[in-house]
C-alpha distance (Angstrom), angle and dihedral (degrees) to the residues before:
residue distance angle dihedral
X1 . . .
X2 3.66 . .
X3 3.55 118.0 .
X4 3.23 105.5 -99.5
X5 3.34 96.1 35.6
X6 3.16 92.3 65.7
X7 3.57 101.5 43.3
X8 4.05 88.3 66.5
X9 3.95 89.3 41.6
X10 4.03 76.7 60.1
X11 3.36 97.1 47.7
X12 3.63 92.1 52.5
X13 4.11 91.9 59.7
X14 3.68 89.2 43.0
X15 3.49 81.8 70.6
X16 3.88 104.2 37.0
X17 3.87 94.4 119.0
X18 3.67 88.1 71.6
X19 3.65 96.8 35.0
X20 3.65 103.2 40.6
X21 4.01 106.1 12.1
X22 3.97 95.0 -118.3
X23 4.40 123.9 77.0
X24 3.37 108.9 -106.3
X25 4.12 102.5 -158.3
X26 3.96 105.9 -175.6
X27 3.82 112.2 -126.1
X28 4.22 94.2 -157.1
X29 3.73 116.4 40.8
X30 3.72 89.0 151.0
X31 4.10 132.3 133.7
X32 3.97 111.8 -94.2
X33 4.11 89.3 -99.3
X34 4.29 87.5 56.8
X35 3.93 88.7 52.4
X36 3.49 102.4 38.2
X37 4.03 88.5 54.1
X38 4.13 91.0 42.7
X39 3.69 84.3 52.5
X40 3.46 95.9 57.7
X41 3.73 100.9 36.2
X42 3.92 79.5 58.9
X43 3.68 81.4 66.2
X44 3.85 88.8 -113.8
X45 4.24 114.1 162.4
X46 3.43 91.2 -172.9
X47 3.40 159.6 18.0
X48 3.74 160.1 -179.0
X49 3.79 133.0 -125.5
X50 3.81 91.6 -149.9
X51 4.28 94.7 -164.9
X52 3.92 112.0 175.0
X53 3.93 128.0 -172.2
X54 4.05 123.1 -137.1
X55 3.56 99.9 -175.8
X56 3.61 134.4 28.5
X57 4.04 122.4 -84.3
X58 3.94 92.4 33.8
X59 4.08 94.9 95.8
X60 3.39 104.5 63.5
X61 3.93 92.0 62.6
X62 3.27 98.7 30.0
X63 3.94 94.9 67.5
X64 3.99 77.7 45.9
X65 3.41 78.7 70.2
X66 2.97 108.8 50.6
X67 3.90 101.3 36.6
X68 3.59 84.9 58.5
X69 4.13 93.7 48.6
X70 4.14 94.1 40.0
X71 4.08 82.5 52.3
X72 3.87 97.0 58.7
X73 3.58 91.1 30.1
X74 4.06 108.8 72.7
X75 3.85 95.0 -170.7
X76 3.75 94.5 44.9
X77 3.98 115.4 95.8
X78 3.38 107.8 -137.0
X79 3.95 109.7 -100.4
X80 4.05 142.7 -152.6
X81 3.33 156.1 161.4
X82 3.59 147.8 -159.4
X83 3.87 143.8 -162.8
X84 3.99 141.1 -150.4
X85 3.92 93.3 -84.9
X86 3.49 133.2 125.5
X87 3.41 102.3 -112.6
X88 3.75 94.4 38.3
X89 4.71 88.5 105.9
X90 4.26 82.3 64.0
X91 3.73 101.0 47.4
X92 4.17 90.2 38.4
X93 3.66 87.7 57.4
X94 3.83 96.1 44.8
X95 4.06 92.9 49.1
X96 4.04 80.3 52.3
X97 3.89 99.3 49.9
X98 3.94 79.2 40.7
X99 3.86 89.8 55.7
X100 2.97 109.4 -103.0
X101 3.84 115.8 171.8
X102 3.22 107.1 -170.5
X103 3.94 144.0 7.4
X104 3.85 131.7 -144.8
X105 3.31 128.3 -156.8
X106 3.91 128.8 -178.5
X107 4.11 118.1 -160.4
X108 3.62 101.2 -172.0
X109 3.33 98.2 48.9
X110 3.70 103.4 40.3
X111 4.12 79.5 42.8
X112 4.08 87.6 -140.5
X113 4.08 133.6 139.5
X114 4.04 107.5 -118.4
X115 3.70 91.1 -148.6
X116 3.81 87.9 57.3
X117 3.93 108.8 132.6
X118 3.81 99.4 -120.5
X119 3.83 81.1 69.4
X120 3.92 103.1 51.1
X121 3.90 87.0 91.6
X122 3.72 93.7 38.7
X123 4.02 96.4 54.4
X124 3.33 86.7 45.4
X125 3.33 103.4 57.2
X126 3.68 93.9 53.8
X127 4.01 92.1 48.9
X128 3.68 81.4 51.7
X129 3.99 99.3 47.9
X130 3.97 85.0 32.8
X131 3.36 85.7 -128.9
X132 4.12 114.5 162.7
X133 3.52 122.5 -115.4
X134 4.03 123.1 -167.7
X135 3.74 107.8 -150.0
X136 3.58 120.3 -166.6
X137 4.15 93.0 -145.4
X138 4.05 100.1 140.8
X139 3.62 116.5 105.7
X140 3.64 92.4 -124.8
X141 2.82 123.0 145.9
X142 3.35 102.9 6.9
X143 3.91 122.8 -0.9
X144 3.71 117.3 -120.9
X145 3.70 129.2 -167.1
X146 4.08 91.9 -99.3
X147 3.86 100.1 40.6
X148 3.49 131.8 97.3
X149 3.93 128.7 55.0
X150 3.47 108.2 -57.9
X151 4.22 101.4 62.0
X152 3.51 92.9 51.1
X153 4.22 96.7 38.7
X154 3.74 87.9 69.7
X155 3.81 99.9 48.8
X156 3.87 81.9 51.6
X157 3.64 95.0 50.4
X158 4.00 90.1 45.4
X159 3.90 89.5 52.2
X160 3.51 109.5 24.3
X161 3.75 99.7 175.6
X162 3.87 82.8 63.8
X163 4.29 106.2 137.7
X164 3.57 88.5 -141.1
X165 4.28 122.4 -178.2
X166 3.55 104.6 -166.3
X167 4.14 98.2 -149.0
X168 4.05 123.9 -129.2
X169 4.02 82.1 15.4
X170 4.36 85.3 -79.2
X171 3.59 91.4 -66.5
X172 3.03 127.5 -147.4
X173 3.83 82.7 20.4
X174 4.16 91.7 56.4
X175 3.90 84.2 136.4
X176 3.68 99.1 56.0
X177 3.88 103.3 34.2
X178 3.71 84.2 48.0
X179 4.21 89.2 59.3
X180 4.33 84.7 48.4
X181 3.76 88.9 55.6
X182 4.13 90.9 43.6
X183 4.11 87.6 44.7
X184 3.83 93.7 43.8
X185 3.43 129.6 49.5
X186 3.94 98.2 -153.6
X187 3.46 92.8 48.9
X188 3.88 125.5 107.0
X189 3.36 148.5 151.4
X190 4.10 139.5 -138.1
X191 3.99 129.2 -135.6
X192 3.69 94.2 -133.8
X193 3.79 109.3 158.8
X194 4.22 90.0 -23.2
X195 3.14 122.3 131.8
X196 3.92 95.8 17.3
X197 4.07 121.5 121.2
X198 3.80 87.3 -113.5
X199 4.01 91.3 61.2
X200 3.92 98.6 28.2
X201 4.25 83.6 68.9
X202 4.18 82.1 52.7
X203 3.77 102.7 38.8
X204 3.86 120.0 -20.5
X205 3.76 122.0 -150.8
X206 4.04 110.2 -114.3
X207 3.20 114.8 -108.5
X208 3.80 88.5 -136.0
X209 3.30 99.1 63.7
X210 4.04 92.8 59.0
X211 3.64 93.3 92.9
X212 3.82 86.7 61.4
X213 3.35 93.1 42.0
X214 3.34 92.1 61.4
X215 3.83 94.2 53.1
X216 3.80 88.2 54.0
X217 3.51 92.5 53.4
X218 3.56 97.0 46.7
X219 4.21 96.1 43.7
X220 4.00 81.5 51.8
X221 3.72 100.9 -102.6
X222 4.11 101.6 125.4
X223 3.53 129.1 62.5
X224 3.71 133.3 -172.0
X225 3.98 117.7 -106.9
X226 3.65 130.1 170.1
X227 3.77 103.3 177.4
X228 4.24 84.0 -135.5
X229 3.14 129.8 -149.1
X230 3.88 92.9 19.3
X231 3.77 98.3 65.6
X232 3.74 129.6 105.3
X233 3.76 103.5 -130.3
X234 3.94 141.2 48.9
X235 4.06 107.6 -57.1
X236 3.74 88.5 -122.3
X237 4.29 95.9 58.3
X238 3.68 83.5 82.8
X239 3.80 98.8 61.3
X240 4.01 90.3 43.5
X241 3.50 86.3 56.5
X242 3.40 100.9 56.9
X243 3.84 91.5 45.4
X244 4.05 87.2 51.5
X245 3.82 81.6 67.1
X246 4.15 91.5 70.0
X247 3.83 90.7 -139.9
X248 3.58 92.0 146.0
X249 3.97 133.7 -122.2
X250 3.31 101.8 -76.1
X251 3.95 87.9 52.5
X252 4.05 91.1 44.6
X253 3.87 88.8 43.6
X254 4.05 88.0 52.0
X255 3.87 95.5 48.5
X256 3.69 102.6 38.3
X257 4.04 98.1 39.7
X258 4.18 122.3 -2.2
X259 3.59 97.2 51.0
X260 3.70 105.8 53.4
X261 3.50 87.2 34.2
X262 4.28 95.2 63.1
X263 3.72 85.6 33.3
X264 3.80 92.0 62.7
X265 3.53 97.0 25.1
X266 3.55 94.5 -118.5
């Protein structure tokens, strides 16, 4: 994220005991340089710049940002995001001609309704340029008044061809986003901080929905995610959680490499 963005996205977790009941120490508070080279010593080949906008007039320069960042990056995919504003349709479609690869969006924090009508166009451009979108729509942490399954269901079933990543794999919703991937074929979610000890004492995964899980994973509908640097444990506690599950290698080899990689045609 940008610097300063990320300073306040900091100051936020530096707070989490009051905000979210649990500390929230962050692991990477490095310079761009430190994380880029962590990254990579984690054996990482690529990587998102997952931006997101909580008020209006933040998008725009944001996927500045990030265009400029993904272009002297090689093993960053190019990143934006967008927000219920009027003139969000133009600046979506110059991010794509840009290059943009993929969009993030995050509902409780930028406290908006995806099936607002300032984003008709929008989600339908990226159904159109099957471009993925990760969209924060769990209640997890914290619920907000757009989270949770049924928001984000109907833009889905309004634009069907939507690549949708459903972040932290929906949680605590696992049960329900995992039916939206099953039901729709451009649905999917990300691991990002599930199945760790750190979320387990939040929302833990049931362990009877592993068998289905595994299906996702193996049909191509799960993705790893580790919401790096802004986690508060050791990079590497989120790929010992997933092989805690005993999913096997072909599953871990689908979720941590082969899925993102057809998804993003790398």
């Amino acid at each position: 994220m940008p610097h300063s963005v990320m300073q306040k996205v900091w100051a936020v977790f530096d707070q989490a005991h009051h905000i979210y009941g649990v500390e929230w120490p962050v692991e990477y508070r490095g310079d761009d340089a430190q994380r880029l080279t962590q990254l990579r010593e984690f054996g990482v080949c690529a990587f998102t710049s997952l931006v997101y906008a909580h008020k209006p007039g933040m998008s725009e320069w944001l996927n500045e940002w990030c265009a400029e960042f993904a272009a002297a990056t090689s093993d960053c995919i190019s990143t934006a995001t967008f927000y219920p504003e009027p003139n969000a349709p133009e600046y979506v479609a110059r991010a794509i001609q840009a290059g943009a690869r993929v969009f993030k969006v995050h509902l409780q924090v930028g406290a908006f309704d995806p099936r607002d009508a300032r984003l008709a166009a929008v989600w339908g451009q990226l159904a159109e340029a099957r471009i993925p979108v990760v969209v924060h729509c769990g209640s997890g942490p914290l619920p907000g008044e757009f989270t949770g399954p049924g928001p984000i269901s109907e833009v889905v079933a309004k634009h069907p061809g939507l690549q949708l990543v459903v972040a932290h794999m929906g949680a605590p919703e696992y049960a329900q986003f995992l039916a939206l991937a099953g039901e729709y074929s451009g649905v999917r979610l990300d691991t990002t901080m599930a199945f760790t000890p750190f979320m387990n004492e939040l929302a833990q995964f049931p362990v009877g929905l592993l068998p289905q899980l595994r299906d996702a994973g193996l049909r191509g509908d799960v993705l790893f995610g580790s919401d790096f640097p802004n986690i508060p444990y050791p990079y590497a506690d989120a790929v010992t959680a997933l092989e805690s599950l005993g999913l096997g290698d072909a599953w871990m080899r689908a979720v941590l490499y082969s899925n993102a990689a057809e998804l993003f045609g790398l």
